[in-house]
C-alpha positions as CSV (number, residue, x, y, z in Angstrom):
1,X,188.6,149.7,143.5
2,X,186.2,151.5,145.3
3,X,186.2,155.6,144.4
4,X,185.0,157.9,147.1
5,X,183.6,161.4,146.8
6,X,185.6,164.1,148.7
7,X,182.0,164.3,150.6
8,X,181.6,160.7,151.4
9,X,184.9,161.2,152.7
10,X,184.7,163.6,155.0
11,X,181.2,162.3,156.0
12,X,183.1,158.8,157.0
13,X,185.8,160.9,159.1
14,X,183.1,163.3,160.8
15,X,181.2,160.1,161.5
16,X,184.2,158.1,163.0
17,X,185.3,160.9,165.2
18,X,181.9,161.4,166.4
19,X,181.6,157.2,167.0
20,X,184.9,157.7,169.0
21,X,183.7,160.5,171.1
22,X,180.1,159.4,171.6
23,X,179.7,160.8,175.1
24,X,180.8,164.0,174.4
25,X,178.7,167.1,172.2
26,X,181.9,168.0,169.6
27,X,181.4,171.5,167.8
28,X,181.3,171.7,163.8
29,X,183.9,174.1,164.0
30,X,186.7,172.0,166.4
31,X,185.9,169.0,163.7
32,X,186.4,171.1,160.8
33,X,189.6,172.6,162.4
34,X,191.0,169.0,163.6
35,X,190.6,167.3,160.6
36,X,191.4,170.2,158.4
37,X,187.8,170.5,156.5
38,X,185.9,172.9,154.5
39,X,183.4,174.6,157.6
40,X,180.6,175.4,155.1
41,X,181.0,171.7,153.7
42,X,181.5,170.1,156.9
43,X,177.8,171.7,158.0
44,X,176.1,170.9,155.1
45,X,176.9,167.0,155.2
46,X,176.0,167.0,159.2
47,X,173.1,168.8,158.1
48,X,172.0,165.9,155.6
49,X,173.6,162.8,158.5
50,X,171.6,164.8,161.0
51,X,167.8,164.6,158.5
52,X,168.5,161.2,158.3
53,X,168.5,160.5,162.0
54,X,172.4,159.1,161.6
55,X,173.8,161.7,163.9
56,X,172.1,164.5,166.7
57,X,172.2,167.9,166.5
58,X,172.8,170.6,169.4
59,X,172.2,174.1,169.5
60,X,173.6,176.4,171.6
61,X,177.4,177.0,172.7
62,X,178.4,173.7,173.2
63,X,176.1,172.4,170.1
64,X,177.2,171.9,166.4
């Protein structure tokens, strides 16, 4: 049986969503709201998906 971290599974929900709504720009905060996550632990794994070129940041009021 495979183990997850609580990390690796938020990572593979934030990631999901964000596959589902590809053509739209989705705020940290609405994900971390939605899917009931930690904010500050929420940023720091997009932080680390968005280093390794898996996801794309935007800044501003409708970035995350």
């Amino acid at each position: 049986m495979l183990a997850l971290t609580k990390k690796t599974d938020y990572a593979l929900i934030a990631l999901s969503e964000l596959a589902r709504r590809e053509a739209e720009v989705l705020s940290v905060r609405e994900l971390s709201e939605r899917h009931r996550m930690p904010l500050p632990l929420l940023t720091n794994i997009l932080k680390n998906l968005t280093r390794a070129g898996i996801v794309v940041s935007v800044r501003g009021v409708l970035g995350g």
